[in-house]
C-alpha positions as CSV (number, residue, x, y, z in Angstrom):
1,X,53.9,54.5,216.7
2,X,57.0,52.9,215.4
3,X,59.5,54.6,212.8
4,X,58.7,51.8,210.5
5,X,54.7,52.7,210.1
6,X,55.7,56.6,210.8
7,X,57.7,56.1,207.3
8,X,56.0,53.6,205.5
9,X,52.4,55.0,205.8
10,X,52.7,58.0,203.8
11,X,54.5,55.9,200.5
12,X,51.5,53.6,201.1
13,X,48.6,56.3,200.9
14,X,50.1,57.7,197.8
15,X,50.8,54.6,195.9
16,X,47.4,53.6,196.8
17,X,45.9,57.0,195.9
18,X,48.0,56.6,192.3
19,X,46.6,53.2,192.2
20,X,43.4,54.5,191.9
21,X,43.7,57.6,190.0
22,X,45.2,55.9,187.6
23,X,42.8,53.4,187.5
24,X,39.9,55.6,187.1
25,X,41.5,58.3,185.7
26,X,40.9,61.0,188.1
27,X,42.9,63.4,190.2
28,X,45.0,62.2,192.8
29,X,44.4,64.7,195.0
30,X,40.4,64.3,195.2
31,X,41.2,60.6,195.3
32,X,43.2,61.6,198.8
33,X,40.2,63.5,200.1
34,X,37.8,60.6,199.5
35,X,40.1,57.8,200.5
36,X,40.6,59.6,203.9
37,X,36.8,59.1,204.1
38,X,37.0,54.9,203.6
39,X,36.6,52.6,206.0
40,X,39.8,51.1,204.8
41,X,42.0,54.7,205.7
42,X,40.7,54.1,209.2
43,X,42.2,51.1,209.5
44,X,45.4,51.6,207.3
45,X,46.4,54.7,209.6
46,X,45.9,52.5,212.7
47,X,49.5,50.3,213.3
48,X,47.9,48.0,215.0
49,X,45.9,46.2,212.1
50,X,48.8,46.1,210.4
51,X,46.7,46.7,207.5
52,X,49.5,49.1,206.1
53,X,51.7,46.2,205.7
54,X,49.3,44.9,202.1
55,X,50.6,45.5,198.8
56,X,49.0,48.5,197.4
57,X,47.5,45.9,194.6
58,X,45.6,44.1,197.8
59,X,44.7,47.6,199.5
60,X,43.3,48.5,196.0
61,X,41.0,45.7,196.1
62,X,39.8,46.0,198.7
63,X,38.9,49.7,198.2
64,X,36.9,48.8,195.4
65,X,35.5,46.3,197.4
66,X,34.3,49.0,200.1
67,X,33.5,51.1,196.9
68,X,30.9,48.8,195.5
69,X,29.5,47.6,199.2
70,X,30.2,49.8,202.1
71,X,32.2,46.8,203.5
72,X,35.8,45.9,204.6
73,X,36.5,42.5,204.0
74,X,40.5,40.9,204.4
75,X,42.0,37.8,203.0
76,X,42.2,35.0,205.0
């Protein structure tokens, strides 16, 4: 893993997880435990997909997306 993604990941997961909680006004930290459940975590923690590199607006999309489907779906 590169220092970039080692750094960046964890700034990512909790701006998403704020995202959300303060979208739905819940906890941050239960939001944690079920976003580490997503489809979309999978792929976020994995450097390859470069998935981490989304703004935490796009990543938040698309976790509502898998919210309401079950599906991961990126822009083209």
């Amino acid at each position: 893993m590169s220092r970039e993604f080692n750094g960046i990941l964890p700034v990512i997961v909790s701006g998403l997880a704020q995202k959300i909680a303060s979208e739905q006004s819940a906890d941050e930290s239960a939001i944690l435990n079920k976003l580490y459940t997503f489809k979309l975590y999978a792929l976020l923690e994995r450097e390859d997909t470069e998935v981490w590199r989304y703004s935490v607006s796009l990543l938040y999309e698309i976790y509502q997306e898998e919210l309401a489907t079950g599906e991961v779906t990126f822009p083209s």
